[in-house]
N, C-alpha and C positions, 0 to 999 in steps of 0.2 A: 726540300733541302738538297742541294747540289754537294758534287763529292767534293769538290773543294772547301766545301765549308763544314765538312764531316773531317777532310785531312787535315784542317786549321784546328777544329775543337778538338779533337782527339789527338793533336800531337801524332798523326799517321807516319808512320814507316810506308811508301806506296810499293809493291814489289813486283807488277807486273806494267807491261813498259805500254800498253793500250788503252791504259784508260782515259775516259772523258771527264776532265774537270768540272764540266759545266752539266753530266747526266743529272737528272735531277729524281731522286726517289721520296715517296710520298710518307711511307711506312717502315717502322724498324719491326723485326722479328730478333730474340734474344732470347738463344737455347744449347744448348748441348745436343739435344734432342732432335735427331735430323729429323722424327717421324710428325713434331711438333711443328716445324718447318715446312711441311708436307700440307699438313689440317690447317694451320692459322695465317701461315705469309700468304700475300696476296702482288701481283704484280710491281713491279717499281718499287720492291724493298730492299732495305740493306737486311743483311744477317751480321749479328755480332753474337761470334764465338769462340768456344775454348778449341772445339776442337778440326785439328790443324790437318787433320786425314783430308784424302780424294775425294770419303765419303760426303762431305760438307760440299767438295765442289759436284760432286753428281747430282746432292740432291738442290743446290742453287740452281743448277741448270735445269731442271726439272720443274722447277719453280719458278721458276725466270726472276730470278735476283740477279743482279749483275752487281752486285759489292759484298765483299765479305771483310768483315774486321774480325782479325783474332785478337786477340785480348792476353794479357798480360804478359805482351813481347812474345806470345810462342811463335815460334817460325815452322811453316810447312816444309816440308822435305821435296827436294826437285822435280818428283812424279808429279808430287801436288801443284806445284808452279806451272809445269808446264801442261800440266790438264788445264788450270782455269787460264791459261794464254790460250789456249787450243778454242775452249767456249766463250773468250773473251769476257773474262768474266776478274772485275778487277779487285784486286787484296791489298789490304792494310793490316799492317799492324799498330797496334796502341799499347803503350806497359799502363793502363789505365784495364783495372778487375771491370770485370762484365757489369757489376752493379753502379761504378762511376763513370762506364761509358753509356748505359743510358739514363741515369741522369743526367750529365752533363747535354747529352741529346734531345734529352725531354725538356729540358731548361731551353732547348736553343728553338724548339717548338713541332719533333720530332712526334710522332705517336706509335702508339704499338699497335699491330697488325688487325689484331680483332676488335680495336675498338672503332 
């Protein structure tokens, strides 16, 4: 699934100004849990999360996600922005809860990481 087509179904807020419309990721990971993040995403996933800390974009980078959706309109604070502009690492938001943005993702043909 390409992020334009993640920014279409999810009603995205996009808020860093480097991303690639056309990346295409294979895998969602959907956690709170950066250490869950750590054990189950696998390359070329999106992360959809609540939470909206640095910590999220550190461990993205570590894990080589390059999309992060936060969920239910939280919005990161300026450190946080400008870390994942730093690792180009690109953010959306959704006012769509974590359990309707991945269904709505799983419907469009999305899968979760470990399977």
């Amino acid at each position: 699934m390409r992020v334009r087509e993640v920014i279409s179904a999810l009603n995205t807020l996009v808020l860093t100004s480097h991303h690639s419309s056309e990346f295409e990721m294979d895998w969602a990971c959907a956690t709170d849990l950066m250490s869950e993040v750590l054990y189950y995403s696998r390359e070329n996933s999106l992360l959809i999360t609540g939470l909206t800390k640095r910590q999220a974009i550190r461990t993205a980078d570590i894990a080589d996600i390059g999309v992060v959706v936060f969920t239910r309109g939280k919005e990161p604070d300026t450190e946080t922005l400008k870390l994942a502009d730093d690792k180009k690492i690109t953010l959306l938001i959704t006012q769509y809860s974590m359990f309707t943005a991945c269904g709505v993702l799983y419907s469009l043909g999305m899968r979760c990481c470990p399977e």
